[in-house]
Each structure stands twice: as C-alpha cells, then as structure tokens.
C-alpha positions as CSV (number, residue, x, y, z in Angstrom):
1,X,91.1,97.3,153.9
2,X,93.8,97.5,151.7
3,X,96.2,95.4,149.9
4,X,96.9,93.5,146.6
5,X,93.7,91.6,146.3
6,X,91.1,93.6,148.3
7,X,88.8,97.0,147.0
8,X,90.9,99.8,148.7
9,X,94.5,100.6,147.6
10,X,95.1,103.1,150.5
11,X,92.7,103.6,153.7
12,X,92.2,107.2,154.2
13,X,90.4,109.3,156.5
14,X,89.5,112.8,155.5
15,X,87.0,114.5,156.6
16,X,86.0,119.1,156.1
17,X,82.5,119.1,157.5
18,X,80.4,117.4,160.4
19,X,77.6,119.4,158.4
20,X,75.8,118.7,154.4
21,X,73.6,116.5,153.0
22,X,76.0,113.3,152.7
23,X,77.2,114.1,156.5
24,X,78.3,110.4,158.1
25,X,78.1,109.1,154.2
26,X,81.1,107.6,153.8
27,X,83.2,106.9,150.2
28,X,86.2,106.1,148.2
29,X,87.5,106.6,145.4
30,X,89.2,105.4,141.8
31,X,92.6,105.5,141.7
32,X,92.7,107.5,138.8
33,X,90.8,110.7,140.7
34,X,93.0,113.0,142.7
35,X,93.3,113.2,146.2
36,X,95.7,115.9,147.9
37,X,98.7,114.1,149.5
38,X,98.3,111.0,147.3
39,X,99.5,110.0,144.0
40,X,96.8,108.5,141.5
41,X,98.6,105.2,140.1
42,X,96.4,104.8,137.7
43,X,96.6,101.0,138.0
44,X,99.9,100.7,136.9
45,X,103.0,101.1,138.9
46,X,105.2,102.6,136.6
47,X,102.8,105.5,136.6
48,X,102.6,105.8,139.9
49,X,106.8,105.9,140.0
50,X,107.1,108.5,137.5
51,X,104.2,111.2,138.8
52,X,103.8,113.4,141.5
53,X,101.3,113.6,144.4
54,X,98.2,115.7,143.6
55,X,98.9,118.8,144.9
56,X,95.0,119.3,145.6
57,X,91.6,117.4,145.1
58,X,89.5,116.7,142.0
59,X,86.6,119.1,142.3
60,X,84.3,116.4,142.7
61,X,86.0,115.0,145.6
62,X,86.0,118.5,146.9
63,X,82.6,118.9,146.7
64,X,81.5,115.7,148.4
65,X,84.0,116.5,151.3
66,X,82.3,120.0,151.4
67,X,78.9,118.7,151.9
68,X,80.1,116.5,154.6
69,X,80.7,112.9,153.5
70,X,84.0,111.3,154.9
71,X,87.0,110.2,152.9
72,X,87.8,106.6,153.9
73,X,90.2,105.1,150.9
74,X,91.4,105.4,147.6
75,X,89.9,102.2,145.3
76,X,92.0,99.8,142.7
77,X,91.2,100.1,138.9
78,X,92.1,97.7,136.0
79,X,95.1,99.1,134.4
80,X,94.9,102.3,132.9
81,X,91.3,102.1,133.1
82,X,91.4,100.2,129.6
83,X,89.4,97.1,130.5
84,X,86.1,96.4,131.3
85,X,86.4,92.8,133.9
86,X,88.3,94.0,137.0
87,X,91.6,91.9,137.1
88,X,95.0,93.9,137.5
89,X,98.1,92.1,136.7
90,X,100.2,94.1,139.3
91,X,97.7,94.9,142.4
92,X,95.6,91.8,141.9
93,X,92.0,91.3,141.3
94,X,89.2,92.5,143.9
95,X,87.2,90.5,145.1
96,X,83.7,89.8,144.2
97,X,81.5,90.1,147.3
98,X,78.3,88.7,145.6
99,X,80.4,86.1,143.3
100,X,83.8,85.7,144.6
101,X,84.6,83.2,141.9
102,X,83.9,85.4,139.1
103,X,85.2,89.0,138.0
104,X,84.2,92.2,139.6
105,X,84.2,94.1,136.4
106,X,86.1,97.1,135.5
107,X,87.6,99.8,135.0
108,X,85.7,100.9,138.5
109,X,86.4,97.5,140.1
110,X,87.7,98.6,143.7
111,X,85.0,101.3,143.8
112,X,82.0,99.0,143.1
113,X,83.4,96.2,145.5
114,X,83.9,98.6,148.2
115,X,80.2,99.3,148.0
116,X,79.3,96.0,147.5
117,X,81.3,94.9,150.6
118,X,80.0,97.9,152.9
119,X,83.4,99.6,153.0
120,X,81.8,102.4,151.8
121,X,78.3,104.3,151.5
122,X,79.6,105.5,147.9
123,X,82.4,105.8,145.6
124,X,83.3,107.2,142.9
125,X,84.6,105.7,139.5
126,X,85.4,106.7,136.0
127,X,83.6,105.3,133.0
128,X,84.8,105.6,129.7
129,X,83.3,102.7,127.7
130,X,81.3,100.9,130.2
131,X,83.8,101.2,133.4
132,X,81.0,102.0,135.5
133,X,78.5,100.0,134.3
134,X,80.2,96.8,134.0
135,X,80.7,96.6,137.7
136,X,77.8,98.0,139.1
137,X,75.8,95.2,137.0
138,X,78.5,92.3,137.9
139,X,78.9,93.2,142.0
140,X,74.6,93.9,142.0
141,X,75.0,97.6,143.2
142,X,73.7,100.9,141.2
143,X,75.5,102.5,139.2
144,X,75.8,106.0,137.5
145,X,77.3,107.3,134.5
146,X,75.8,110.9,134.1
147,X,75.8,113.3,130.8
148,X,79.5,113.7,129.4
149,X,80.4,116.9,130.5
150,X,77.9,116.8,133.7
151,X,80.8,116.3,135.9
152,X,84.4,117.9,135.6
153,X,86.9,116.1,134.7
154,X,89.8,118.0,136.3
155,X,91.7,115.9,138.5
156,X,91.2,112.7,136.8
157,X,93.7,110.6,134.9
158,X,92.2,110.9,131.3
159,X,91.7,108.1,128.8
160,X,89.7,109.3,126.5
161,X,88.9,112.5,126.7
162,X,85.4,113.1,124.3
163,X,83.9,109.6,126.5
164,X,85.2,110.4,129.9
165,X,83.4,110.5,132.7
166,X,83.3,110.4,136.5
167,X,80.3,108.3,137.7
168,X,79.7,106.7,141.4
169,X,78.3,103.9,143.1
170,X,75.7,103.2,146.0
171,X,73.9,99.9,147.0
172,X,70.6,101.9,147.2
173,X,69.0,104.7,144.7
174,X,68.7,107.0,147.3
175,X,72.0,107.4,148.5
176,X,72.9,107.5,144.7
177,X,70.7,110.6,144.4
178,X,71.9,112.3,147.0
179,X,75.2,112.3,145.4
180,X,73.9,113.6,142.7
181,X,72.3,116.3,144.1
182,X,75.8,117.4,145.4
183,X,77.8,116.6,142.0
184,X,75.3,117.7,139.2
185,X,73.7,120.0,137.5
186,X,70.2,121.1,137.2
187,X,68.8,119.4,134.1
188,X,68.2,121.0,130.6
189,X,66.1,117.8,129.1
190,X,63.1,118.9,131.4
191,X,59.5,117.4,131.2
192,X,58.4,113.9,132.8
193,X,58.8,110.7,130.9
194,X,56.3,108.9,129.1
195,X,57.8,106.4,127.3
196,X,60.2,103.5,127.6
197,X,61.8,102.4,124.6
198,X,63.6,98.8,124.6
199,X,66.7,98.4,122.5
200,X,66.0,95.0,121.1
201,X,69.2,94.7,119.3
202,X,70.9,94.8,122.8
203,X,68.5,92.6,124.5
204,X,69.3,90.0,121.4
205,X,73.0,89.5,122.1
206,X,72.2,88.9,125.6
207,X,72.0,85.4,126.7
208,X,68.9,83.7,128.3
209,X,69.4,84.7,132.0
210,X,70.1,88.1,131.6
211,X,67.0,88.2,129.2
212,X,64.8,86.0,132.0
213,X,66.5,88.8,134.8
214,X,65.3,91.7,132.8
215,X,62.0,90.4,132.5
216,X,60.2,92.0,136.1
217,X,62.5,95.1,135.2
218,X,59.9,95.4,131.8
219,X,56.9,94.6,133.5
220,X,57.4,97.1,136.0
221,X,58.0,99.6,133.3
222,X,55.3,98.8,131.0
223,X,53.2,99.2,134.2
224,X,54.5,103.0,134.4
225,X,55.2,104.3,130.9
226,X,54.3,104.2,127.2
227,X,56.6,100.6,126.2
228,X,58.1,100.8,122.5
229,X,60.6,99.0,120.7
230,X,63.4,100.0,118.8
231,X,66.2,98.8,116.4
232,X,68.7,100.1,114.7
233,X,70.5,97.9,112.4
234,X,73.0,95.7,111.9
235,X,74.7,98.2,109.9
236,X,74.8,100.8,112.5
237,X,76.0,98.7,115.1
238,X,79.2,97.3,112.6
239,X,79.9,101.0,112.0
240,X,79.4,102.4,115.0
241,X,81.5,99.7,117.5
242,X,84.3,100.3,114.3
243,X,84.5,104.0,114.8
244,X,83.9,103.9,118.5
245,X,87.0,101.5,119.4
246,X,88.5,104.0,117.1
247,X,87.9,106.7,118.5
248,X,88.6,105.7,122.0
249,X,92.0,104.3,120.9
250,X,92.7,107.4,119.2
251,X,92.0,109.9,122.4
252,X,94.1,107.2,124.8
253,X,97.1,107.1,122.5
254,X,96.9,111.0,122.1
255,X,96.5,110.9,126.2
256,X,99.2,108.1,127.0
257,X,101.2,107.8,124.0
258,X,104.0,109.7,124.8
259,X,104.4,108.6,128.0
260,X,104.2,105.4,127.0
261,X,106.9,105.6,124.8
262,X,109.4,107.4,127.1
263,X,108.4,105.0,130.2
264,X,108.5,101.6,128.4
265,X,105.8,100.3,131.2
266,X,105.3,96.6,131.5
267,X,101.2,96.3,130.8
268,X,99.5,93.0,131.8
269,X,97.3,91.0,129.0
270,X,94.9,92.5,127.2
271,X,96.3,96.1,127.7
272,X,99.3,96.0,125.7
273,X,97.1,95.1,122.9
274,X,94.8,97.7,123.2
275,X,97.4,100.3,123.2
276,X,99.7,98.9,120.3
277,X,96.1,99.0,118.5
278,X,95.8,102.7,120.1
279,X,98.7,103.5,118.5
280,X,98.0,102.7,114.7
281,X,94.9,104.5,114.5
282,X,95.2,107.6,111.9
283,X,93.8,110.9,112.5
284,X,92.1,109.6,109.3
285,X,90.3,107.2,111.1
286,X,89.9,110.0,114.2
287,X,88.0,112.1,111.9
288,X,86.1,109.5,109.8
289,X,84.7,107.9,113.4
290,X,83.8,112.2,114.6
291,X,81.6,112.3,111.5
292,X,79.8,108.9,112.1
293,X,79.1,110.4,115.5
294,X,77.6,113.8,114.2
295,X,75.5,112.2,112.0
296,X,74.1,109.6,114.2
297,X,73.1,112.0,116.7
298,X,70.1,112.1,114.4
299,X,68.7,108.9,114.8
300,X,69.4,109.1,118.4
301,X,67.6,112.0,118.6
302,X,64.9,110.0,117.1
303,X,64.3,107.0,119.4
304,X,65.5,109.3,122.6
305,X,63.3,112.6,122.6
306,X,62.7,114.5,125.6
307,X,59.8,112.6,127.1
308,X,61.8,109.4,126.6
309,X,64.3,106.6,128.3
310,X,65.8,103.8,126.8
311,X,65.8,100.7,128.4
312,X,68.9,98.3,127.8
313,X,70.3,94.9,129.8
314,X,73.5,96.7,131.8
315,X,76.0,93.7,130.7
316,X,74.6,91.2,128.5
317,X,75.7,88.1,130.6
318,X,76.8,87.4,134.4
319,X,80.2,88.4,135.2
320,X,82.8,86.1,133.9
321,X,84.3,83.2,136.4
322,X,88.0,84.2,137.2
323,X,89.2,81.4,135.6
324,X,88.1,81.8,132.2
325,X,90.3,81.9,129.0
326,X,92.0,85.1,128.2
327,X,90.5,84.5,124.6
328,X,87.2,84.0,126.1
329,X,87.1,87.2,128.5
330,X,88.1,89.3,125.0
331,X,85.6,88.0,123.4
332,X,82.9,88.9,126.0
333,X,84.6,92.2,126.6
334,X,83.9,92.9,122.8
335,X,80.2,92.0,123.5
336,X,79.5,94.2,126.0
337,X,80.3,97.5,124.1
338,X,76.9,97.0,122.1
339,X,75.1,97.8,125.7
340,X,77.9,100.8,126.7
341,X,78.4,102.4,123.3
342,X,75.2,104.2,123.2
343,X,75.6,105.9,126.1
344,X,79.4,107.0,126.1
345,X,79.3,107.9,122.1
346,X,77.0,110.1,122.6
347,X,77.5,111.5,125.8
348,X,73.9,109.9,127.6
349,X,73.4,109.4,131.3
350,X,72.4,105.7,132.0
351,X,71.6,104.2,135.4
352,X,72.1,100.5,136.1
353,X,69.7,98.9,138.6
354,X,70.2,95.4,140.6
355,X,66.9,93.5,139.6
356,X,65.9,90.8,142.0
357,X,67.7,87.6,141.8
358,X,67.4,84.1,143.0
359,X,69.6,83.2,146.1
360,X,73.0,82.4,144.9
361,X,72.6,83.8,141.1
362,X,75.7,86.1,139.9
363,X,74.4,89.8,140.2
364,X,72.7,91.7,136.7
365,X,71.8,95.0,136.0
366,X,69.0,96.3,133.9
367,X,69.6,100.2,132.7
368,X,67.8,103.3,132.1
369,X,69.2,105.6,129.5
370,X,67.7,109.2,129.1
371,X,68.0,112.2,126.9
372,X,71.6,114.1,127.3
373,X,71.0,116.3,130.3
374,X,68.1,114.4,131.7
375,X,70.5,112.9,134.5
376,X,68.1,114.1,137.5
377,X,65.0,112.7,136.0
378,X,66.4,109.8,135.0
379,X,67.4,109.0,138.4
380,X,64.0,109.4,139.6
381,X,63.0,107.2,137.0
382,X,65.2,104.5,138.5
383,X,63.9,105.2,142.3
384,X,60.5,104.6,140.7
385,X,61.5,101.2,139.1
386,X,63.3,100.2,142.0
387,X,60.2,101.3,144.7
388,X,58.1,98.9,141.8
389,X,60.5,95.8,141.8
C-alpha cells in the first residue's frame, strides 16, 4: 500500500470504537492533516525533516475515529499542496486507477486514488483552489469541498488560510453523507431548492467532451428544478482569477515564507514558481484582491440565493496524460481555476459527481454548488442527481 508511486504514504491502522455511524468504514488521510505519532510531510521532505510528530489528531480525524471508522493510511499530496494535477517530484505520482496514463489530479491525489482503488471507504483531503475537486473529477469518484469554515482547520498544514478547507472523498454519495453527518454542521441556508442555475461561462471554456459528459447531468436536473442561466463577464472573470491567484499567493507566502527562507527546500517544477510569485505579492495587492471579494459577494448573492445551486463542469477537460508538456499542464492548470474560483473565493460548498461514461473514457465530474452553509442540502441534491443518472 505504500511507497513512492502508490496512494498511501504510510499504512496505518487505528481504530477507538467498534460502535458509530461509519463503524467498519474505512479511510485515510492527506498528508498535510495530523495524525498522533506521525509527522505530516506535507509533500515535501525537507518539511518533513525539520517538524515534529503531531503530538495529537486533527479534530476531524478525531471525530471520524470517534464514530467508529478505522484509520488505515496516511495519503501522498502534490507538494505543498500548491498544484492542482497530482505529480510529486520527490514521492512520485499516484497512480490513476481509472486512467493510469494520465494524472490523478491534485493537491488530494493519494486520497482520491485510494478511493478510487478501494484502499479506502473514504479519505480526507484538503482543498484550497480546487485540490479536491480536481481529483475527484479526474479518478471518477465524489468529491466534497464544504463551506469555508464548516470544518476546522486545526491540525492541518495551512496554505492559504481565508480558502482552506478540509473536504473528503467516497466512490458513492451515501457514504459521502454519512461523513458529513459526522464532520458538519447543521445548515443555516435552510429551505429546499428550486432552481439550478448553469454557469455558462464555465461550461464555455470547457472542451467538447466534458460539454457532451455534462449533458445527462442537465437533463436530469432540468427534470428536477427550475433550469436558468447565468453569466458573469468577461470582466469579472479577468479580475477575479487576478486577485484570486493573488490572494492565495499572498496567505501561502505569509504561511511558508519564512520557512522557506530559513530551510532553502528543493521544490520540484511548477512549485518554485508559484512561491517565488507568492513572494512578490504586496499587501497592496492583498488588500486590493479582499475588496474585490467583498464586493462581489453581491452578485453572488444574486445568481446563488437560498433556494438555489449552481451547476458547473468539475474540471473543464479529462485529466491530463502523464506525459504532457510541463508548459502544457500550466496552462491547463490555469484553466481550471475559472471552475474552482467560485467556490473557494467565496467560501461555497460544491459537490463533484461521476456522470456516466463510455467504457474506457477518462473519468469527469459535473458539480453542484449551493448557498454558503447549504452543505447538507446540497448533498442531498447530489444523492438526487445521482439516484436520476
């Protein structure tokens, strides 16, 4: 189970209760998420030399032990948890149960593979910009990224602190639910929803398949809701993917900065970048990309009221073969955000769901995105699309 090119870093078997909802469930989890005894590398092993083992577990993992699910590994993460495609220059890449010649995606990539491969019943990642999203859409599994602020974040290696989030894995909604009915709240965005709303401007950049694989996901919907459009502008987008890699590089140079600059680490392609970028952006820029935020929450408001999910393609394409260009996997890393920045700006739950696919197609997700708070609902709106396709 473990090793440099497989989903679990370290096999573990920990167990508190033979009683609780998840009892015989069993799960994993990033290596950026505490577990007692264990130190979280956080992808990168000049982190792991230079910290201690957690002295105790992340309350999440604490909870889900408490209500009886079983322990069995901790799960390999891109670097830092600052990509989005699954590859780690020093632990290797996992691999891809449902396309093994193609990326798993990231940051969550051991956790969504070791659902995907039936190593575990769950597991828990971290999303940030898309970290959980990414591969629950590329390995063909659900995946959750609830309401920033739904879940605490103790015990888990930050990035970015204001876009953070733990969120899990299953490879059916059920077992996703029940998860959640262990890790969060009860929901303040209350009501039923009427409406589905399809971002066009993030079915637009998507290319022809994942359109064409979206397709039964819209019919079932339109067969169960209210179906709208919306848009936003091209001008909101440019602003909004500006000040959002902003602010993300902002709160992960303020995070890893200074450890950065005392340890010297040796980062693989692609990360080094990122956090030379990270480390230019002014407070100047921090603030200008807070007051975008604020004042988008309006329009958001708008197209997302109470009574209302958005529906979205998960990634805008299939996962990316392994052997494709470092330029090229940029570039598509780049177009993904327009999918995952609504969501982790403003702190939204979404839900990816597998949507039937020919034999032998790369995996797709289709998502549901609800009202801040709504995370309950919204995954009963996904067990209802999912029961329909």
């Amino acid at each position: 189970m473990s090793g440099p090119s497989s989903a679990l870093t370290r096999a573990l078997d920990v167990s508190r209760s033979a009683r609780g909802a998840l009892s015989g469930e069993r799960f994993v989890v990033k290596e950026n998420i505490d577990v007692a005894g264990c130190v979280s590398t956080n992808g990168n092993p000049r982190w792991a030399e230079t910290h201690e083992a957690a002295a105790q577990d992340a309350p999440a993992v604490d909870r889900l032990l408490a209500a009886g699910a079983r322990l069995v590994g901790k799960a390999q993460m891109d670097e830092m948890a600052y990509s989005l495609l699954g590859a780690n220059v020093h632990y290797g890449t996992p691999v891809n149960p449902a396309a093994p010649d193609r990326h798993p995606g990231g940051s969550s990539s051991g956790s969504a593979v070791a659902v995907a491969a039936g190593l575990a019943d769950f597991a828990l990642g971290t999303d940030t910009a898309g970290s959980c999203r990414a591969p629950a859409s590329f390995c063909g599994v659900y995946g959750f990224r609830p309401s920033h602020g739904a879940v605490s974040p103790d015990g888990v290696i930050p990035l970015a602190q204001s876009l953070d989030t733990i969120g899990w894995f299953a490879r059916d909604v059920e077992t996703l639910a029940r998860v959640g009915e262990i890790l969060l709240p009860e929901d303040v965005s209350v009501g039923t929803f009427e409406r589905a709303v399809a971002l066009e401007e993030a079915f637009a950049q998507s290319d022809e398949e994942a359109k064409a694989a979206a397709r039964p996901a819209r019919a079932a919907l339109a067969r169960m809701f209210a179906v709208d459009e919306a848009t936003l502008g091209e001008d909101f987008w440019s602003q909004a993917l500006r000040h959002f890699r902003n602010l993300q590089a902002f709160e992960a140079w303020s995070a890893q900065g200074p450890w950065i600059e005392r340890e010297a680490p040796r980062f693989g392609p692609g990360i080094a970048e990122r956090f030379a970028y990270a480390a230019q952006v002014t407070a100047g820029e921090k603030a200008e990309a807070d007051a975008f935020r604020r004042a988008a929450r309006a329009r958001v408001d708008a197209i997302l009221p109470g009574n209302t999910l958005l529906v979205v393609p998960t990634t805008p394409f299939v996962s990316p073969r392994l052997d494709e260009s470092e330029a090229e996997l940029d570039a598509k890393r780049y177009r993904m955000f327009r999918t995952f920045l609504f969501a982790s700006f403003f702190g939204l739950p979404q839900i990816s769901v597998p949507p039937p696919r020919a034999p032998g197609a790369p995996p797709l997700g289709v998502s549901l995105i609800g009202p801040r708070w709504s995370d309950r609902r919204l995954i009963e709106a996904a067990s209802l699309l999912a029961a329909s396709l």
